[in-house]
N, C-alpha and C positions, 0 to 999 in steps of 0.2 A: 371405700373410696378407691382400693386399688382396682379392685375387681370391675367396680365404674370407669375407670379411670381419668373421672374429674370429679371438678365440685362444683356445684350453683345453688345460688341461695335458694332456690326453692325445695332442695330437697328436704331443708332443716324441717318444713311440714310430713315430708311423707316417711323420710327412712328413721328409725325405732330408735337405730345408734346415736342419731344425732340427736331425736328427742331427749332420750336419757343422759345426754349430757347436757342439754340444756336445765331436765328437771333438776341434775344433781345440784348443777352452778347454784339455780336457783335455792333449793330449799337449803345449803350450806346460808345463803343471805337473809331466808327466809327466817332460819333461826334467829339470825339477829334481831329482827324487823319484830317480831313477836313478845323477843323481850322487856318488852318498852309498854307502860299504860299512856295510851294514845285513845281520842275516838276512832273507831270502827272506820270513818271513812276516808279517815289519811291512814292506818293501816294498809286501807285495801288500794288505795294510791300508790304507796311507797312498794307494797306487794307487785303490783302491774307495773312498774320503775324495776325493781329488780328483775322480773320476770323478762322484759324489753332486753335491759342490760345482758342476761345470760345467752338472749338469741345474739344479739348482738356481736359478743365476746365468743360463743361458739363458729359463728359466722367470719369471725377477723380469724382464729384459731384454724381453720376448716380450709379456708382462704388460703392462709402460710403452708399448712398441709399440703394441697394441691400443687403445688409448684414446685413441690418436693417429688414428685412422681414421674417425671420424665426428663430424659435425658436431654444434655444438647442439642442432640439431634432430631429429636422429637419423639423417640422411643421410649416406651417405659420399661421403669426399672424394675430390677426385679423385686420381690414384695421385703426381704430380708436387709437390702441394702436401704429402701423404704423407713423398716420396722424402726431401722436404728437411729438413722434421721429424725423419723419422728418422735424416738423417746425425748429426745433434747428440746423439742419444739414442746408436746406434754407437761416436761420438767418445769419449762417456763410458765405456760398458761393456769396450768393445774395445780402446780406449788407455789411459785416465786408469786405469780402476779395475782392467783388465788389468796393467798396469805395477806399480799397488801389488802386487796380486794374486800377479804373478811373483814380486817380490823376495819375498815373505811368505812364498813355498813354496820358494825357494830354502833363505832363515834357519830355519825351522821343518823342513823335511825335515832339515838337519842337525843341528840340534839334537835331532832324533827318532834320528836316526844314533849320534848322540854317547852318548843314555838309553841305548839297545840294547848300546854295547860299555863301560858303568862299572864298575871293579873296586870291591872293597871293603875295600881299604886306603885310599882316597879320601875325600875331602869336594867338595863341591861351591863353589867359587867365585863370584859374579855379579860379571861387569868388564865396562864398557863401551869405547865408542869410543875413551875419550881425546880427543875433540877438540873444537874450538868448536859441533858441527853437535848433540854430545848434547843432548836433552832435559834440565831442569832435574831433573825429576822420577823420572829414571832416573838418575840421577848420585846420587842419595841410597840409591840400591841398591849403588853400588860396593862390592867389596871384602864384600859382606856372606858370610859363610861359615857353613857347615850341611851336615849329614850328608845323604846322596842321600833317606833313609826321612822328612826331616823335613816336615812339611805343605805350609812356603813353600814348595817345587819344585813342587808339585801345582799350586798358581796363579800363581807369577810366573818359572819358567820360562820366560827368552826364546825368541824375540820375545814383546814387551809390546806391539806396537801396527804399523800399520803403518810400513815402513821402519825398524822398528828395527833398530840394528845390532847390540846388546846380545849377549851370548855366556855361557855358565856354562861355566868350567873343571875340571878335577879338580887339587886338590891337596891333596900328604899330609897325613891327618890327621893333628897335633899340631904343624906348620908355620905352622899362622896360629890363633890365637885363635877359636874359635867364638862365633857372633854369638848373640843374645838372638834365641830364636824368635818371643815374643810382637812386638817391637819391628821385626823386619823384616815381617811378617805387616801391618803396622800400615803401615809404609813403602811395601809393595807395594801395600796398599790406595789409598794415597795416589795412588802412580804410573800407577794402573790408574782412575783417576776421571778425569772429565769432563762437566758436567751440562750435559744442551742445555736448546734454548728449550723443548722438551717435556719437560723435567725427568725425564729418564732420562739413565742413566749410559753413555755414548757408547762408554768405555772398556772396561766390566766383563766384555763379549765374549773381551777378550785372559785371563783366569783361567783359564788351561788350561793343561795340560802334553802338547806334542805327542809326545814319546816314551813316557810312561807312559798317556795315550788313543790312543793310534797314528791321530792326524789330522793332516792337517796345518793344516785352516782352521777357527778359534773354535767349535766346536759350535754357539754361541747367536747366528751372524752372522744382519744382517736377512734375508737371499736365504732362510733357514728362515722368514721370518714373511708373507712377500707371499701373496696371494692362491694359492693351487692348489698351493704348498711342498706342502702334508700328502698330495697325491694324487700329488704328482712323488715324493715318498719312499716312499710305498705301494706304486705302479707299478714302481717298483727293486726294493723288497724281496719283488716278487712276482716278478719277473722272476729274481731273485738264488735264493729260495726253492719255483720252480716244478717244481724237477726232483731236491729234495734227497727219497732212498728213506728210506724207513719203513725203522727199525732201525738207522741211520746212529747215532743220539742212545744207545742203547743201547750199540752199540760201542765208542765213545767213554770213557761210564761202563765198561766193562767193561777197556778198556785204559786206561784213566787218559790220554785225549789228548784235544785239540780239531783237528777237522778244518774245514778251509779252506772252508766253502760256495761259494767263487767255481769250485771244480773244479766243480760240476754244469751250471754256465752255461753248458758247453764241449759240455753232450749236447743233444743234434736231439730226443730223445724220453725220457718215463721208465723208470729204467732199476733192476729190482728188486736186490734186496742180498740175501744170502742168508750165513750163517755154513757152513752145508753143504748143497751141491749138492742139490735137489730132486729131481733127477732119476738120484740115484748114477751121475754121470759127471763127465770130469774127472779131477783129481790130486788129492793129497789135503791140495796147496797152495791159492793164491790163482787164482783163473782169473778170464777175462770168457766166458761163449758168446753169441758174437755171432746165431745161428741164433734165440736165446728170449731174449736181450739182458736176461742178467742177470748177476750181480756174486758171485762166491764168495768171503768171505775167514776162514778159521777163526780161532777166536778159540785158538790154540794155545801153547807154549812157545814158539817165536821171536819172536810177538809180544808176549809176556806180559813178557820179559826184556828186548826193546829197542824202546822207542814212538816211537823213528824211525823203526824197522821198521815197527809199527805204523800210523803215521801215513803213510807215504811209499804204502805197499802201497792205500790206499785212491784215491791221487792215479794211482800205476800202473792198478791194473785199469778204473777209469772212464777214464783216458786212452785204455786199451783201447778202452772204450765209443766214444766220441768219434771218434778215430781210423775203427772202423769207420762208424759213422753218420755219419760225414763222409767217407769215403775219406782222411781227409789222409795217410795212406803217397805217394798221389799225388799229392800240392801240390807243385809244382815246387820253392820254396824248400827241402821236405823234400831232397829228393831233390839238392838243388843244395850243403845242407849237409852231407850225407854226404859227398857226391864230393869238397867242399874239406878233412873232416878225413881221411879216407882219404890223400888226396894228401900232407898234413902230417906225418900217420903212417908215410907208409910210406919217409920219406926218417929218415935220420940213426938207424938202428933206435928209432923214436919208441913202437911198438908194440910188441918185450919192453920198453926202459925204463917205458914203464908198466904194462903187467901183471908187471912185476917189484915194483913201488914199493905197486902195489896189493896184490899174494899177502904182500908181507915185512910190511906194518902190517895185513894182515886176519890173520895168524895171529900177529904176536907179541900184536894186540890179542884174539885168541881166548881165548892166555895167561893174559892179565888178566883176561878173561871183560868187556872191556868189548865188548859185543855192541853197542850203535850202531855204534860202531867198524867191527864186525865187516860188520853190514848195509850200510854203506855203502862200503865196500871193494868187497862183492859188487855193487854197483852200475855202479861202477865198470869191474868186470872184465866185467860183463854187457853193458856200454856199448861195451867192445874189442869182443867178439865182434860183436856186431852190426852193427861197421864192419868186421871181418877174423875170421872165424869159426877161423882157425887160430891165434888171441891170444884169449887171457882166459878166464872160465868162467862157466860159470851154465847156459844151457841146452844144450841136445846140439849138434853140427854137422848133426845129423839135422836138427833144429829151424829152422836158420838157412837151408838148403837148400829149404823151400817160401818158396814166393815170397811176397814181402809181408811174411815173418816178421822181417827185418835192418829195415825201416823200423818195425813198429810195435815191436818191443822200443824202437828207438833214439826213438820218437815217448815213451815209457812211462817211460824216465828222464828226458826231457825234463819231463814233469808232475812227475815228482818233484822236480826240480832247480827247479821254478820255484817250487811249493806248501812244500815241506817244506826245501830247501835241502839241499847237501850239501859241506860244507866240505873232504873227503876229495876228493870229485871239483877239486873248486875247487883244489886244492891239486896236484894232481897233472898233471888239465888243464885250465888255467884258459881258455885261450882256448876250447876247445869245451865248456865249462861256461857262459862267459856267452853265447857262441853258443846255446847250448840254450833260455836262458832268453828271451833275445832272440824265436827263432824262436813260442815260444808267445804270445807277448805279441802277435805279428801276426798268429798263425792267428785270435785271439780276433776279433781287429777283418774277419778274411776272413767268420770267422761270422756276425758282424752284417751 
């Protein structure tokens, strides 16, 4: 920055220093976010929320930096008188408000964790610390109880502030006395105020529900109001949106799902979508051809009956995409995680006990005709094959026999596993199901 001698939000894309502080913010939060058994697709939400937050926060950081660089006069200073300056600025962003920061994404990822798995035989509790360290003002929330559907969850939802330790429980409905809606609404309002010397409300940021917004940090934090916010969130959301095909939005409506925009961020170039082949070639499934690098997927009966299917199949074939425009079949890690589940598989017969477990719940789930069920068993058995083509089923041995075919099928449930989630796999084999997830999450960052 001195050497430039300013700042504007658009470098945050192109210069290296600023990336890497943006990754570190991030994956510091990242840890948190991870910790937590959540579906796959409020992970990858709360993921893209921190991810935001970091440009954001390096951007307010970057910002303060800059106006640290020249004199009264309009000369700049020199880099040492600079240095020292900005150790203090540093101190603040990178300690002090990193530290809050941390604990807030710890409290609020779990508590995003906790919305995501509520029954509905429940009520919702607020209990605090118990101890000398609570706030006054949150201790008047104790013990308040209400239905998960009722308003107050929408904004006083802990964490209420930072370092909160605050927590909402479930418990049975008709166990504890339900609380007066208007009167807690009124109590939160209380507990969420603070007027500065600028006569705004310091607090009113924390009004949010991290698991029902799937964020994990305030929407309305200042890092959104600094100087070049509005072109650091432009720049994401073009970056997020640059690669999403025409007719994607259609599919969608037509299967009754919502697809993950963060899978497009994963392609090198635009990559068409097509419901039947242009070219009458292909299966008269979902294909990717990589030659004219476009996207097949019918809008037919298997999708129409199960929108995991549906949804998943869109995360597969652009992983296709991906895969090829990137070669990742040949990123070592790919290749290094085969070789470790193979190896795990092929001791203690690991390889029928699971295409065992997967053929006896995809067909009594056939049964039932619950067809998620169904798609995601074939997932599964697709995912044997690919590591040991004489276990499981899905495509031919013919298929798994050209070379390259065992890495990008096994690269294509990985997208799915990470975009759409698949509790069948998770179940069955959990270590190379978080494995899988794991592995995309760093090809992402090899992309960048």
């Amino acid at each position: 920055m001195h050497k430039k001698g300013n700042y504007k939000p658009e470098d945050l894309q192109t210069e290296k220093p600023y990336q890497k502080l943006i990754q570190s913010t991030f994956d510091a939060f990242d840890f948190a976010i991870k910790d937590n058994d959540m579906p796959e697709i409020m992970k990858t939400d709360l993921q893209n929320n921190a991810r935001l937050f970091g440009s954001l926060k390096a951007n307010a950081q970057l910002f303060e930096a800059s106006k640290l660089l020249l004199k009264d006069d309009g000369r700049l200073k020199p880099f040492s008188e600079v240095s020292k300056d900005f150790d203090k600025l540093n101190a603040n962003y990178n300690q002090n408000y990193l530290e809050a920061e941390y604990e807030f994404a710890v409290a609020s990822s779990q508590a995003a964790a906790q919305w995501s798995n509520l029954g509905d035989r429940y009520n919702l509790q607020y209990r605090t610390a118990q101890d000398e360290r609570v706030r006054a003002s949150h201790q008047v929330l104790a013990d308040i109880t209400l239905p998960k559907e009722d308003p107050f969850w929408s904004m006083y939802y802990p964490p209420n502030g930072w370092r909160c330790r605050c927590v909402a429980v479930e418990v049975l409905k008709g166990k504890y006395d339900e609380s007066n809606s208007e009167t807690a609404i009124s109590a939160g309002d209380k507990a969420t105020t603070e007027i500065g010397k600028d006569g705004k409300n310091r607090l009113e940021i924390f009004r949010f529900n991290p698991g029902a917004q799937k964020v994990v940090f305030p929407p309305a934090h200042p890092y959104g109001k600094v100087k070049g916010a509005k072109e650091v969130q432009k720049q994401i959301k073009e970056t997020e949106n640059k690669f999403i095909p025409s007719g994607i939005d259609d599919y969608e409506k037509k299967t009754g799902i919502k697809v993950n925009n963060e899978i497009f961020t994963f392609l090198k170039e635009k990559t068409k979508f097509h419901n039947v082949s242009p070219d009458n070639v292909g299966t008269s499934g979902a294909f990717y051809h990589p030659d004219k690098n476009y996207v097949v997927i019918p809008i037919d009966k298997a999708r129409l009956r199960s929108k995991w299917k549906a949804e998943s199949v869109v995360y597969h074939e652009f992983g296709h995409a991906s895969d090829w425009q990137y070669n990742l079949k040949s990123v070592k890690s790919v290749t290094d995680l085969m070789k470790k589940h193979r190896s795990i598989l092929s001791r203690d017969n690991g390889y029928s006990e699971a295409e065992t477990k997967a053929y006896n719940l995809g067909y009594k789930s056939q049964l039932n005709e619950d067809w998620d069920t169904v798609s995601k068993c074939g997932a599964v058995s697709d995912t044997i094959m690919a590591l040991n083509s004489n276990y499981g089923q899905g495509h031919s041995k013919a298929y798994f026999k050209i070379s390259g075919m065992s890495e990008a099928e096994f690269l294509a449930h990985a997208f799915e596993n990470k975009f759409a989630g698949n509790d069948v796999f998770k179940n069955i084999l959990p270590e190379l199901y978080d494995d899988t997830i794991k592995l995309i999450e760093e090809l992402k960052t090899k992309l960048k």
